[in-house]
C-alpha positions, 0 to 999 in steps of 0.5 A: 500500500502507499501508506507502506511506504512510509515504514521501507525500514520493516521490509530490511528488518523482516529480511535480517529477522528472516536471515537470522532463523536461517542462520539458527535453522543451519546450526540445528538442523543443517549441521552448521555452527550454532552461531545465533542461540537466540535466532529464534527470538526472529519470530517474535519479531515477526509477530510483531511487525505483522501486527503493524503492516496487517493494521497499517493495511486492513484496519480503515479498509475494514471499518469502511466495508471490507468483509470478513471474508475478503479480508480473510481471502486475502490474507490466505492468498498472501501465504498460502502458495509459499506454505503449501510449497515448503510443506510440499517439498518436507512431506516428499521428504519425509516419505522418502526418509521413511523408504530410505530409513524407516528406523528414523523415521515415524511409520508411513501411515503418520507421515502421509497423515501429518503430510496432509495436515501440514499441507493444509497449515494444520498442525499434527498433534500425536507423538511421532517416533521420529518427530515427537511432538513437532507440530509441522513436521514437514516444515517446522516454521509452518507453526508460526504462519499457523498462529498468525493465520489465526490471529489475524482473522481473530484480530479482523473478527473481533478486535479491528477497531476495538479501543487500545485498552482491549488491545493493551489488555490482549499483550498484558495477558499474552505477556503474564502467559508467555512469562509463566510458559517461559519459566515452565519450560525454561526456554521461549523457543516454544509453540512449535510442539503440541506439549507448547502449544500455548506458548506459541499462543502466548507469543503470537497475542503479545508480538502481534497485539504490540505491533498494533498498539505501535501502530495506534501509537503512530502519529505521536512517534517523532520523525528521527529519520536516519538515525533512527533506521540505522539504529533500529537496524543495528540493535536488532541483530545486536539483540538476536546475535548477542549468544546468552541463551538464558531465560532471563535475556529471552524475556527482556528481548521480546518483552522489551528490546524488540518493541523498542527496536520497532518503536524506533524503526517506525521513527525512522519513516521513510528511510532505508539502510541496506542496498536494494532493501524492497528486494530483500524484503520480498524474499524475506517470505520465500526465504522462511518459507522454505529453508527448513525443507531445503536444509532437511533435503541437503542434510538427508543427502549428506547422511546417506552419502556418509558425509556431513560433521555437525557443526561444520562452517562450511554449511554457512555456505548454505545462505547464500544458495538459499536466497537465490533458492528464495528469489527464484520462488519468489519469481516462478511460483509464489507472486504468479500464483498470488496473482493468479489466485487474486484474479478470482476472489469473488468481487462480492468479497471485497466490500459489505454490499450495503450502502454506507453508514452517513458516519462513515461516508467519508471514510470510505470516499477516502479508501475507496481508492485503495479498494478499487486497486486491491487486488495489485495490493495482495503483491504487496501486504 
């Protein structure tokens, strides 16, 4: 949206949070260094600026017609073919894992069964053999996209235009639960299990419900131009790269060093750090979307050829390869399969149908321009 424009930092911090799960995802799943302990805490992050850009968005688009329906087609154009996709490529995966080595892996029957349900961003719920309690065996970061999923359509449903007290009581209690939960298990790398399936509740109904105060919080923020990009952009991977894998430091990350890092981004208006940062910014969704399956795939092969020592630096060579994997989804597959998937959303999903209340007239006079263009959007929310 035009209204976007004002905030190009969040596309560079949405690709350096993305970089950082990468990273993370090669020192636990790809046989890398375990250089970002706290790589993670990205989500968070993520939860965050979605709650931000989903408001900055849909929230005035909504309150002057846009159905719930609409609203919801949209949301699931945005991130179906990327999740489908990763989904896809780990459930190939996993069969032929059960084929190859059915010792590591759960039984066929389980596979195709968690397989199906991942495929339709489900989560598996029973233990596995081999995957325990993993939610999204064929790609792990697909509990995340579950919760935010849901918490944007309960946020549409139910909390759009709602006053700031709501939304302050939302992260107040999210951020009780997400404490006890974190103390409970000793680490805040949950919600990607079922025995934590709260967790990822609790971490979703704070990141995002603070990305939506921020937004209301907006207009009174202080322009700090420069400064302030280089600065948001700087403490975030300072905060994600800094190794003490304790508790205590997790929590102060995302209950307070992250807002802060998004409060001051959002000072930041209009500026931008990194060179071709709109680029970076729209590989950042292919690039979460699909890493973990493509390290599954790399690190499979260098099992069965007797290759491949846990912890090798070499597997940081991975990155790069793995953007460039980023870009070609981005070109071939996920924007034509928005584009394609936008062209028929019903027209009668796009707004009410009624006529407009006198009280919102001007309202919708003033969007009526972004709703006419929206389908274009879905490339860009």
């Amino acid at each position: 949206m035009a209204g976007h424009q004002r905030y190009r930092l969040l596309d560079e911090l949405r690709v350096v949070a993305a970089v950082a799960v990468l990273v993370f995802h090669i020192g636990t799943r790809g046989g890398g260094p375990l250089l970002l302990p706290n790589g993670f805490l990205a989500v968070d992050f993520f939860f965050m600026l979605s709650g931000f850009v989903i408001a900055e968005a849909y929230e005035a688009r909504l309150q002057a017609g846009l159905t719930f329906t609409g609203f919801a087609a949209r949301r699931l154009v945005r991130m179906a073919p990327v999740a489908v996709l990763g989904a896809a490529i780990g459930g190939a995966y996993l069969v032929a894992r059960a084929f190859a080595a059915p010792a590591r892996s759960d039984p066929l029957i389980e596979v195709v069964g968690a397989n199906l349900l991942n495929l339709m961003i489900l989560p598996k719920l029973w233990h596995g053999r081999a995957t325990g309690w993993e939610l999204f065996p064929a790609n792990g970061p697909l509990w995340s996209l579950f919760f935010e999923i849901a918490i944007n359509l309960i946020w549409a449903a139910f909390l759009a235009g709602r006053s700031s007290r709501v939304l302050c009581l939302v992260v107040s209690i999210s951020a009780g639960f997400l404490v006890a939960l974190g103390l409970h298990f000793g680490s805040l790398d949950i919600g990607w299990e079922a025995i934590s399936l709260a967790g990822g509740a609790a971490r979703v109904g704070f990141g995002f419900g603070t990305g939506l105060l921020l937004h209301r919080m907006r207009a009174g923020i202080p322009a700090m131009g420069r400064p302030s990009a280089i600065m948001a952009l700087t403490a975030l991977v300072y905060f994600l790269a800094l190794p003490l894998p304790l508790l205590g430091w997790q929590l102060l990350i995302v209950l307070v060093c992250m807002p802060a890092v998004l409060l001051v981004a959002v000072a930041a208006g209009k500026e931008q750090v990194l060179p071709g940062g709109t680029l970076l910014g729209r590989l950042s969704y292919p690039l979460y979307g699909i890493h973990v399956p493509l390290l599954a795939l790399t690190a499979g092969a260098l099992k069965y050829v007797g290759g491949g020592a846990g912890g090798h630096w070499t597997a940081l060579l991975l990155a790069p390869l793995l953007l460039v994997a980023a870009w070609a989804v981005l070109i071939l597959i996920d924007e034509p399969a928005r584009r394609w998937l936008a062209r028929r959303i019903p027209a009668s999903a796009d707004s009410s149908g009624g006529t407009p209340q006198p009280q919102t007239a001007r309202r919708v006079r003033r969007t009526a321009a972004a709703r006419h263009s929206a389908r274009g959007q879905l490339l860009r929310n």
